[in-house]
SEKEVEX-502928 format. One record per residue: residue in one letter; x, y, z of N, C-alpha, C, CB in turn. Coordinates in steps of 0.02 Angstrom, whole numbers, plus 50000, padded with zeros to 5 digits. Glycine has a CB too. Layout:
residues N
AXYZXYZXYZXYZ ...
***
This chain:
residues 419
X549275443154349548765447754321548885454754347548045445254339 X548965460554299549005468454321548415468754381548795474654247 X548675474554392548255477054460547625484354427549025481154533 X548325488354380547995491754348547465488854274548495495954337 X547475482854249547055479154195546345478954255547465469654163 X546575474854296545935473654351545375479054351546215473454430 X546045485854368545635489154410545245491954372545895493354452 X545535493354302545055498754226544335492754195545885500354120 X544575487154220543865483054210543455482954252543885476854199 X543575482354312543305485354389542795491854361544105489054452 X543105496454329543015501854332542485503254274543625504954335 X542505499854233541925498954165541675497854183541835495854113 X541715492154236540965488554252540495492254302541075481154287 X540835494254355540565498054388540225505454353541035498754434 X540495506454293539965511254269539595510854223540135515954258 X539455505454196538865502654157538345499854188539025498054117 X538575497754279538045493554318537385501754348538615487854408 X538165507154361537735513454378537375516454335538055518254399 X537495514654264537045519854201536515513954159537765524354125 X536635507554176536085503454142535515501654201536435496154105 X535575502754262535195499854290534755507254284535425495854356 X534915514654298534235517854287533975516854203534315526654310 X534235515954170533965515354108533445508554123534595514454048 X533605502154135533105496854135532735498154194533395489554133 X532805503854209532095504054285531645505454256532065509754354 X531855511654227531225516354207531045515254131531415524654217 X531155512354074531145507354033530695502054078531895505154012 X530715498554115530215492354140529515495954170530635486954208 X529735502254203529145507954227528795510354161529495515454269 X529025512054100528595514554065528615523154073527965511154086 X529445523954121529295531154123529735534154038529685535054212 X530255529153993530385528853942530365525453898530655529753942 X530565526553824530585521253785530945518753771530435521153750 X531145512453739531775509253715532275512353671531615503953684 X531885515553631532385521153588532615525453607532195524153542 X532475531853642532615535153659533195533253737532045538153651 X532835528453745533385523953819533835523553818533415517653841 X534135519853738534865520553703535235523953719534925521953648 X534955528553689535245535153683535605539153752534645539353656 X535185538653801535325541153864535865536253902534645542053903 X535685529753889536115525153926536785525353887535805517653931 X536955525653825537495527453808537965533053822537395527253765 X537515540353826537685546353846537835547353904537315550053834 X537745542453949537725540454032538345535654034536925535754063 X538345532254002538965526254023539585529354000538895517953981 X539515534553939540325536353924540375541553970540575538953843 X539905547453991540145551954039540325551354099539825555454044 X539945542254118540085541354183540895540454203539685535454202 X541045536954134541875533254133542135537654128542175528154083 X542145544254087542605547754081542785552254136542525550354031 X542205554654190542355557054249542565553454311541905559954260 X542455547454306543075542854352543675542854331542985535554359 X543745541854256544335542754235544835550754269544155542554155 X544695554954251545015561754256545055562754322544665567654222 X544345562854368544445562954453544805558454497543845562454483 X545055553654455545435547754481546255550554476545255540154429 X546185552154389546955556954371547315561854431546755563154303 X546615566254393546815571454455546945573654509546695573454465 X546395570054555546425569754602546795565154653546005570154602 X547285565454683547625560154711547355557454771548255561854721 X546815562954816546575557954859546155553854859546455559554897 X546095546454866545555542254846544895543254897545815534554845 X544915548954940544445549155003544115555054954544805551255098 X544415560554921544115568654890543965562654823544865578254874 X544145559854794543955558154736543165553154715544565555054719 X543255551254760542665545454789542045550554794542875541054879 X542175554554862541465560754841541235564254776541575567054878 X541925564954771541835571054694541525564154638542965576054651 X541775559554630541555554754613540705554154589541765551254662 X540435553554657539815551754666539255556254652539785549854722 X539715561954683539215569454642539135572954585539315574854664 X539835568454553539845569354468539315565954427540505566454438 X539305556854434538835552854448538155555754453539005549754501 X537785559654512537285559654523537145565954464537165559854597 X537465569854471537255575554415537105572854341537895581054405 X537615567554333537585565754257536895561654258538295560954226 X536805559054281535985553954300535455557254284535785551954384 X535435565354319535075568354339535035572654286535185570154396 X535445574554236535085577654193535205573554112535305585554199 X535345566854131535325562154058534575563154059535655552554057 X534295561154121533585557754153533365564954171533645551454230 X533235571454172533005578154172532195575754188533195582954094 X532025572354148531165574154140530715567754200530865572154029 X531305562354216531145556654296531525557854326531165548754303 X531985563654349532655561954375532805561954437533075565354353 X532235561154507532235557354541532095550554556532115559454559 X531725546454507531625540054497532285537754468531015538654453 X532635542454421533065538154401534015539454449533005539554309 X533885544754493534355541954541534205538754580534645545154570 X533665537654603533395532054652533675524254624532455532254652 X533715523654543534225518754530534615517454538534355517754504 X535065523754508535665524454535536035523054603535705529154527 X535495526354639535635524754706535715518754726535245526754742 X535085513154704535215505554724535855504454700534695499954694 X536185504654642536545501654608537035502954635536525502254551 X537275509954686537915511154698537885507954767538165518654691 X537205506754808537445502454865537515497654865537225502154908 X537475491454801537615486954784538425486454773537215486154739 X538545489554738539315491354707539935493254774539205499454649 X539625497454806539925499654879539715496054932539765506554898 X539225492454943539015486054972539855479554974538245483054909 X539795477254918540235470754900540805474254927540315467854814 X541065480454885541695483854906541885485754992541655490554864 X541435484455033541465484455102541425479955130541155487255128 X541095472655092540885466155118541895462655110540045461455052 X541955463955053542535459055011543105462355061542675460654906 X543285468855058543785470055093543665469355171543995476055074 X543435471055183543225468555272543395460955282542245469155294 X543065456055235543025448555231543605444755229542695446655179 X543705444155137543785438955114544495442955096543235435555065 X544635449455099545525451455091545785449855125545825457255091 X545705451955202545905446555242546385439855265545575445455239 X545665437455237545815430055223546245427155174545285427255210 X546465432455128546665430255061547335434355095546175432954977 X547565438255132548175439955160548605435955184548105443455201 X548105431155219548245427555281548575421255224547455425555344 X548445420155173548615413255123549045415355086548065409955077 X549305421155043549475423855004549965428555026549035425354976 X550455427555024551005433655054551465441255012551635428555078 X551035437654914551205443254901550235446354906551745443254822 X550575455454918549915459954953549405458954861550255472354988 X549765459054776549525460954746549115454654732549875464454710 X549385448554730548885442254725548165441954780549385435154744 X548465445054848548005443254907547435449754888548475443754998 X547595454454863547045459254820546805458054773547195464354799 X546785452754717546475449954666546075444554688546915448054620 X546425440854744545835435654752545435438054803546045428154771 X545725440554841545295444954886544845447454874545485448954907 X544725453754854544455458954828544175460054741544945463254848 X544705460054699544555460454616544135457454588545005458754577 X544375449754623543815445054581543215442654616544145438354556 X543095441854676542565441954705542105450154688542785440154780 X542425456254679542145461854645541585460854603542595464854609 X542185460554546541905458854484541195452454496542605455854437 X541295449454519540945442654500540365443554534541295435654520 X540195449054577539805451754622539235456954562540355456154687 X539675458354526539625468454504539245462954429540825476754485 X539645458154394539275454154340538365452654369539775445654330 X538475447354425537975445454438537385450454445538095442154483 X537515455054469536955462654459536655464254397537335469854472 X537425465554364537105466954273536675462054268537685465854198 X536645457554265536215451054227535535448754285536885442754215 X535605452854335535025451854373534625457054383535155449554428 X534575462354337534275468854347533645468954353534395472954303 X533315463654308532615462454303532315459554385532515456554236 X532705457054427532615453254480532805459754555533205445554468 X533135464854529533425470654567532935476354554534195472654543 X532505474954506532215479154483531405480554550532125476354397 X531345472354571530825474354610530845476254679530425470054606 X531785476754699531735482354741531655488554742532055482654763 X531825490554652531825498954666530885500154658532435504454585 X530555495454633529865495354623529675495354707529585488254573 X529915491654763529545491454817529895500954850529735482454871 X530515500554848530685509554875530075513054845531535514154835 X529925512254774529655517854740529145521754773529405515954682 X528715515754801528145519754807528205523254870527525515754802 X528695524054920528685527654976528955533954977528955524355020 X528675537955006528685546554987529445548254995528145552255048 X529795547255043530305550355064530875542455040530175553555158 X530715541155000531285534754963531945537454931530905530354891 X532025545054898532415547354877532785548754900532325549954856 X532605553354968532955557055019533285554255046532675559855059 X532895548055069533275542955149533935539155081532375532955209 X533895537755016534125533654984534865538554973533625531154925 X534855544954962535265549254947535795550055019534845555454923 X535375551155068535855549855136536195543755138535475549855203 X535935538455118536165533155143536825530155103535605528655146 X536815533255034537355534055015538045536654994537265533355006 X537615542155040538435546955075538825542655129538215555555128 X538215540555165538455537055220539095532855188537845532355252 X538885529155162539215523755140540015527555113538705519655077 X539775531655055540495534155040540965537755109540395540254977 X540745539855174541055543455226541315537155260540565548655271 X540945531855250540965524155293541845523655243540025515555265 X541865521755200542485522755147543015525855153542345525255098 X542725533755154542995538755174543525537355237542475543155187 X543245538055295543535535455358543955527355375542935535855400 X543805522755306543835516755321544815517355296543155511155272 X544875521855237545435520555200545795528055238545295519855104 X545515532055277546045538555306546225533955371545605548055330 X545905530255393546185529155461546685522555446545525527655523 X546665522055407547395516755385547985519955344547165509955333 X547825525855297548245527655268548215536555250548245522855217 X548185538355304547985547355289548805549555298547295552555367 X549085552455237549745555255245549395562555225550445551555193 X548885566055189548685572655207548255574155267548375574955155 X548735578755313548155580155383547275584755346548735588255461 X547705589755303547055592755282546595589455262547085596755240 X546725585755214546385581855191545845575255242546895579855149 X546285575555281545935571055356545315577055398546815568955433 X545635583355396545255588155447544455587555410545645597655449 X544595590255350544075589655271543435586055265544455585655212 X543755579755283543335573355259543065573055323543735566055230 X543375575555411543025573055450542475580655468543515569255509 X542875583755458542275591355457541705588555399542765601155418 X541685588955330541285587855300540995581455320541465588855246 X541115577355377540695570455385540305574955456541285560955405 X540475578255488539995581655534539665585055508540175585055581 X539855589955461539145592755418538595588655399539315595355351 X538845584055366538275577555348538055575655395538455571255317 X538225575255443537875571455497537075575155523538445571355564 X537375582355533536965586455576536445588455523537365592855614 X536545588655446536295589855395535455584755413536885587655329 X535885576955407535345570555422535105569955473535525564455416 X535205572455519534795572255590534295579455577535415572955673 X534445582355560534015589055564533235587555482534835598155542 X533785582555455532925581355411532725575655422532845581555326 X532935570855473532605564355510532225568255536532975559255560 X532375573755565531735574655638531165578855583532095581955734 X531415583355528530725584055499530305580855478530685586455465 X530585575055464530165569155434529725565855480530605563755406 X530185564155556529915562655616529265568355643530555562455666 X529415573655624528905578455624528245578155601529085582655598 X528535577955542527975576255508527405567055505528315578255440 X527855564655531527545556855540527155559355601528165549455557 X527345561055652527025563755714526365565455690527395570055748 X526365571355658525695575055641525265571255608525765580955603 X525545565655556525125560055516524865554355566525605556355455 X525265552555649525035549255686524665550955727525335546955703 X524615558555758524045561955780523315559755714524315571255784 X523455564355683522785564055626522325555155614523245566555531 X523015552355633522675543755612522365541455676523355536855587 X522675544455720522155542055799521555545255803522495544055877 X521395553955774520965555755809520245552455735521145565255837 X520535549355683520205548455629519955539755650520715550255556 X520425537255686520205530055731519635530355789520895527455773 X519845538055794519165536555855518625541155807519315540955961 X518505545055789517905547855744517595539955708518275554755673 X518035534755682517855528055662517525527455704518285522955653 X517695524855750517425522055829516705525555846518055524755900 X516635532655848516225534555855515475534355808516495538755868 X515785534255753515395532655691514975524355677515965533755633 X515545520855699515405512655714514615511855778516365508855763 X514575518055823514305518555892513605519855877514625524355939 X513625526155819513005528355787512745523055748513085534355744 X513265521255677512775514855657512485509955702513105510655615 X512805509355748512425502855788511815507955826513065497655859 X511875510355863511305512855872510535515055827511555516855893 X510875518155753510405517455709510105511655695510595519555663 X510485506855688510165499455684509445496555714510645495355717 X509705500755809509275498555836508575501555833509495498055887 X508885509255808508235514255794507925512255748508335521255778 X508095508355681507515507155621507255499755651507885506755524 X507765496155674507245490155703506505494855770507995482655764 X506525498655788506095502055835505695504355792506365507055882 X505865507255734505375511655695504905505855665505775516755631 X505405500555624504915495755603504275492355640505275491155587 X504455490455711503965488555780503625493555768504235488255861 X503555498855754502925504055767502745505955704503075510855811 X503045503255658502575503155596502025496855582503055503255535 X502485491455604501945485355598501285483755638502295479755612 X501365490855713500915488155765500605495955743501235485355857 X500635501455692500285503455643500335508755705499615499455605 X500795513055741501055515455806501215523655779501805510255838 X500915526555704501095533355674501435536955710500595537255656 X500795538955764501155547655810501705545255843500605552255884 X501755539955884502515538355917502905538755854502635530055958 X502975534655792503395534955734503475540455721503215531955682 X503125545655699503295552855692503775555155758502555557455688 X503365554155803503815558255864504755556355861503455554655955 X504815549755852505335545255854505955549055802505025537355828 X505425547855726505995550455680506275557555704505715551255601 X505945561955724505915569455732506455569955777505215572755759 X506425564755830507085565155892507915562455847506845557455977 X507615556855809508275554255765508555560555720508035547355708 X507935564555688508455571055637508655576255673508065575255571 X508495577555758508775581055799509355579955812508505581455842 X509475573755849510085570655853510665568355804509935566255877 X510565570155753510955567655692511125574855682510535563055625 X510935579655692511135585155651511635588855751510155590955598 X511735585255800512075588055825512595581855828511805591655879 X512635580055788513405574855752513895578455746513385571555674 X514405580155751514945580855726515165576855681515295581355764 X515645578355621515835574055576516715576955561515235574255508 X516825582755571517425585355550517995584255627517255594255522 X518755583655601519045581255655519755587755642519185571455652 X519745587755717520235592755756520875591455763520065593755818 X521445593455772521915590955770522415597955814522025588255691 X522465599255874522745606455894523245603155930522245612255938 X523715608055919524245606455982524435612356045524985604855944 X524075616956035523795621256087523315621756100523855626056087 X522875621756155522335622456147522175629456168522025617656174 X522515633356204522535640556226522825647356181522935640256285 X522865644356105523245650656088522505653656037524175648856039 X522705659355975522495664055963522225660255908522865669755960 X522495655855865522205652755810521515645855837522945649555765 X521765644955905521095640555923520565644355933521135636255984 X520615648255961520255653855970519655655955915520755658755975 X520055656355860519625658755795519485652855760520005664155742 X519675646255778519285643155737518795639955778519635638955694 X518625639055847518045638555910517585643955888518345640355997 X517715649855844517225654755838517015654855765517485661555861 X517015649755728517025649255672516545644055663517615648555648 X516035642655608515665634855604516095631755537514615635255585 X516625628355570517085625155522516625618755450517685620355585 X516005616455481515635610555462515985606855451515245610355416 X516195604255404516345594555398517195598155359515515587055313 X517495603155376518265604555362518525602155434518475613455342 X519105596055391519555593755448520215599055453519805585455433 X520405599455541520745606855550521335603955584520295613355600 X521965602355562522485603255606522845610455629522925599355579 X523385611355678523345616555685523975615055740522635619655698 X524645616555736525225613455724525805617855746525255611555655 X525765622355817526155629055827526755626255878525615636055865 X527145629455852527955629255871528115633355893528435628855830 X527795640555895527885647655898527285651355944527905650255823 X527395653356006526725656756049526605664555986527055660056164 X525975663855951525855671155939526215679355979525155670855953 X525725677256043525635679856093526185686256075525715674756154 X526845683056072527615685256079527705691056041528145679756054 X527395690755974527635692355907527355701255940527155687155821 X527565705855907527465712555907527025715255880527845715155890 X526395713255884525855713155837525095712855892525985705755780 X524775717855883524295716955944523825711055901523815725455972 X523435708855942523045702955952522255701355913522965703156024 X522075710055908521555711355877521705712055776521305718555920 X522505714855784522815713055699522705704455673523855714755699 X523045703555723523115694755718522405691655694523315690855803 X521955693855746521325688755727521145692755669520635687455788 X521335698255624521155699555590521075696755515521325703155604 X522065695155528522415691755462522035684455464523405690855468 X522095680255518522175674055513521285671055501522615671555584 X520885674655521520035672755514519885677755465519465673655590 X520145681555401520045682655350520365678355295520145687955350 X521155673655322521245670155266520645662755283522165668455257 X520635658555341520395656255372519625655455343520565659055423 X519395664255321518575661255288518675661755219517795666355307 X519295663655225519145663555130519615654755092519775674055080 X519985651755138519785643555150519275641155147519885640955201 X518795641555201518175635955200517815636555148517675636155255 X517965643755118517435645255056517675642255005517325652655033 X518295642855002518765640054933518695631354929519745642454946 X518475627655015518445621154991517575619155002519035616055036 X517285625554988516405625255005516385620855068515855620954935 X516555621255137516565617655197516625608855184515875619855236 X517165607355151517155600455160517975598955127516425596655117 X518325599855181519195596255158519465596955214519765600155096 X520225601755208520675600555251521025604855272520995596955238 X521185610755324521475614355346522125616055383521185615055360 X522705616455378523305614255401523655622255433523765609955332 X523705622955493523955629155519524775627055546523405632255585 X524885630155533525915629755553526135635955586526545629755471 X526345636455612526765642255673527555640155675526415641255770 X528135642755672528875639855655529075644755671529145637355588 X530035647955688530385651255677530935647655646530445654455723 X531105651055592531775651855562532255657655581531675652355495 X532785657355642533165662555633532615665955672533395664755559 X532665675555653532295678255688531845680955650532555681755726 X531345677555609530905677955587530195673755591531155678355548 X529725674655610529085671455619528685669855561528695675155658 X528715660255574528035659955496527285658755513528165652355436 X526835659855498526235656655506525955653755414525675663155551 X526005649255437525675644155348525035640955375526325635255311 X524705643955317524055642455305523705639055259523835646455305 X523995633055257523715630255197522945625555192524305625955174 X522905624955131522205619755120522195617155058521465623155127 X521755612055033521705605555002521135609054947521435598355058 X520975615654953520485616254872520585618954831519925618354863 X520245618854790520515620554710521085625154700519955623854667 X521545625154636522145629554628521785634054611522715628154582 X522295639054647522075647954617522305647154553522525655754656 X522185651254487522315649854433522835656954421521645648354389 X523465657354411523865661854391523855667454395523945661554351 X523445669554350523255676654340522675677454378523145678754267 X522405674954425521995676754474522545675954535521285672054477 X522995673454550523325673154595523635680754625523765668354575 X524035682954541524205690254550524055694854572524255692554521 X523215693854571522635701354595522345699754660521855702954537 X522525693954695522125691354725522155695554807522285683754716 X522675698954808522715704254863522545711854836523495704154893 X522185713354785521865719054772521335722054787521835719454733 X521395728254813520545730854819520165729454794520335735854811 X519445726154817519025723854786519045718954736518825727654772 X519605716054718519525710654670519155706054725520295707554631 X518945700154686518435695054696518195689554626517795699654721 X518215683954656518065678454617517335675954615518475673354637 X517085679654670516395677654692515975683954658516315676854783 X515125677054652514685682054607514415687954667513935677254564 X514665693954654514535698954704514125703654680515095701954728 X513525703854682512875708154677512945715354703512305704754718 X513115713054759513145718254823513785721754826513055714554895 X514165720154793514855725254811515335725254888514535733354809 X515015716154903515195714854992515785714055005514925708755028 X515935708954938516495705654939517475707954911516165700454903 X517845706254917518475709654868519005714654918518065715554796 X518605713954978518985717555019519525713255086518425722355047 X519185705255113519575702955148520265702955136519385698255155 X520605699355095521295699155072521775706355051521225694755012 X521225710155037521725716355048521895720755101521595720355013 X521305717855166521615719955230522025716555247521265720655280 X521995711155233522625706355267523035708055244522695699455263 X523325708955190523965711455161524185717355197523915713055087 X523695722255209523895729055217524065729755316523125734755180 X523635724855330523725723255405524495720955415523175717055431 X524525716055377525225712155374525935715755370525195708055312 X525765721555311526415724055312526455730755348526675724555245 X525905732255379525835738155453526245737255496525215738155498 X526405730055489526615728155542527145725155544526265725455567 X527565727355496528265726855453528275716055437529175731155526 X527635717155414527935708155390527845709155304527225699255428 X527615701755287527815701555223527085693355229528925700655204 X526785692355161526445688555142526375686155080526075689955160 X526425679255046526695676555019525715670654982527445673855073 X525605670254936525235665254906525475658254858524855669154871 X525525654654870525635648554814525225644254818526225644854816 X524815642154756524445638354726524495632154665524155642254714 X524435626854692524415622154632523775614154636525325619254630 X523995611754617523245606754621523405600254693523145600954518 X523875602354706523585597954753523655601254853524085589854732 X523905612354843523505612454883523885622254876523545605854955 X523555624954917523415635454909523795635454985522195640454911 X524275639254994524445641355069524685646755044524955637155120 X524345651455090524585657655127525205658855189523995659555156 X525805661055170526145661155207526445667755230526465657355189 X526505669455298526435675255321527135675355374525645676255353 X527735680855344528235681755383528275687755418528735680855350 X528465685855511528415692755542529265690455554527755694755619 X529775697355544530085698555563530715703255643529925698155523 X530865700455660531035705255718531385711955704531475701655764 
***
């Protein structure tokens, strides 16, 4: 049996398993229809073949071709699928660690073994490798419906794309390195693949830890929201015991104590706290202004990487900008959501992000929204329309720059001081 027959069926298959499985994902999701599915899965399976085809031609290294490969692949996915086209490389994605899966299992394994029996190399690669391939790469096609409820369990996790997209570089660098360190006759081509595998590397560690970052701040928020539970759990029980008390002094017909009683219960209820804190300084300039603030039932994280203090900007500017965007938040979520303060450097530039959880600014209010006297609020008095245009004007006094974006699920103000 050819090596080259093998390998061009190898090679069909492998790109009908990568262009039908996002088609039957999102087809079983309901994010398309059957007709129109056609269409794309066809337009997907010949572009897929024809760019293995030519990068295979062309390109003689199977380490540069394999990448270029995969990023040809992901583009074509990505704009067959334009309107899901992270759901539908997230298919893709399963499908190629399936495909590059076997292709690391079989040769590691069972070539081997099929070396060790077989003394010519092209038989011990067919039984080895080709046909255990194939018979691997079939069983997928015909089990998509059954593959399907892994990409259904990834789906619903936020960062499924990202971690899914690393993980299959990995794999191609795993490749990469697997076939140079047995057969690299170009050095450049060796320097290339191992420089561009340290780029990747430092690339994925540097957005593990944002992610780790950000899990951090979601595991702060879930403890201090476990004990506000806790505390809440403390009051109901205590209330419990207060209406069983109230009832005893209603039945033994006990009024003035009952009056006195409730009067201490709506005292004590109204010095409740209900809104929860979240600082990771407790000494800097933004705690500061929000201790001087009656936040009410707005939950406040507050998340600095960066001492104010530092920045070239006196202190009395600062509390200026940050407790003018700060009240024009609590107003925007009428005292009841979520407040998120960020402090960062990029380089030598300072951010402070100010975001929150209420309503989108609407477009063309967004535009004016740093103008004299504009205002959204019913203003009688002529009070209002002026916060946001000191901040702006404070901001760039002081050679920075300030930034608004709004959409529905949240408004941050972002404010760059430069050195």
């Amino acid at each position: 049996m050819n090596l080259i027959f093998l390998d061009t069926i190898n090679t069909i298959l492998q790109s009908l398993i990568i262009s039908f499985l996002p088609y039957s994902f999102l087809v079983s999701s309901k994010l398309i229809n059957k007709k129109a599915g056609y269409t794309k899965l066809a337009i997907s399976s010949i572009s897929i073949i024809i760019s293995v085809c030519i990068c295979t031609k062309i390109i003689n290294s199977n380490n540069l071709s394999l990448l270029t490969i995969t990023i040809l692949n992901m583009i074509i996915i990505g704009v067959v699928y334009k309107e899901c086209y992270k759901k539908a490389l997230l298919a893709y994605f399963i499908a190629y660690f399936f495909i590059q899966s076997s292709v690391i299992l079989f040769s590691s394994i069972t070539w081997p073994i099929a070396k060790d029996i077989f003394s010519n190399e092209n038989i011990s690669k067919i039984i080895g490798i080709y046909i255990p391939v194939i018979v691997f790469e079939l069983a997928v096609l015909f089990n998509s419906k059954k593959i399907y409820s892994v990409y259904n369990f990834f789906e619903r996790y936020k960062y499924s794309f990202e971690i899914s997209c690393l993980l299959i570089f990995s794999l191609d660098y795993i490749i990469c390195l697997s076939m140079g360190l047995h057969s690299w006759a170009n050095t450049i081509l060796a320097n290339v693949t191992i420089f561009t595998f340290i780029i990747f590397v430092v690339v994925a560690i540097i957005y593990i830890k944002g992610i780790n970052s950000k899990y951090e701040e979601i595991e702060r928020l879930n403890n201090l929201l476990i004990e506000k539970n806790n505390e809440l759990r403390k009051i109901k029980h205590d209330y419990g015991s207060q209406i069983s008390y109230i009832n005893g002094l209603y039945i033994m017909n006990q009024y003035d104590r009952l009056g006195e009683l409730l009067q201490k219960i709506i005292n004590g209820n109204n010095s409740v706290s209900t809104h929860i804190k979240c600082i990771s300084n407790k000494d800097s300039i933004i705690t500061d202004i929000f201790n001087s603030l009656d936040v009410k039932d707005v939950h406040v994280i507050i998340d600095e990487e960066v001492d104010l203090k530092l920045l070239e900007i006196s202190e009395y500017d600062l509390h200026k900008i940050i407790s003018n965007i700060i009240n024009n938040s609590l107003t925007a979520l009428n005292n009841e959501g979520l407040i998120v303060i960020k402090t960062y450097k990029i380089f030598n530039s300072t951010y402070i992000s100010i975001k929150n959880n209420g309503p989108q600014i609407e477009p063309d209010i967004i535009t004016k929204i740093f103008e004299l006297g504009f205002t959204t609020k019913k203003d009688y008095e002529k009070n209002h329309g002026y916060g946001l245009y000191i901040v702006k004007e404070t901001v760039e006094n002081n050679n920075g720059k300030i930034y608004v974006e709004s959409n529905e699920e949240y408004t941050e103000f972002k404010i760059i001081f430069s050195k």
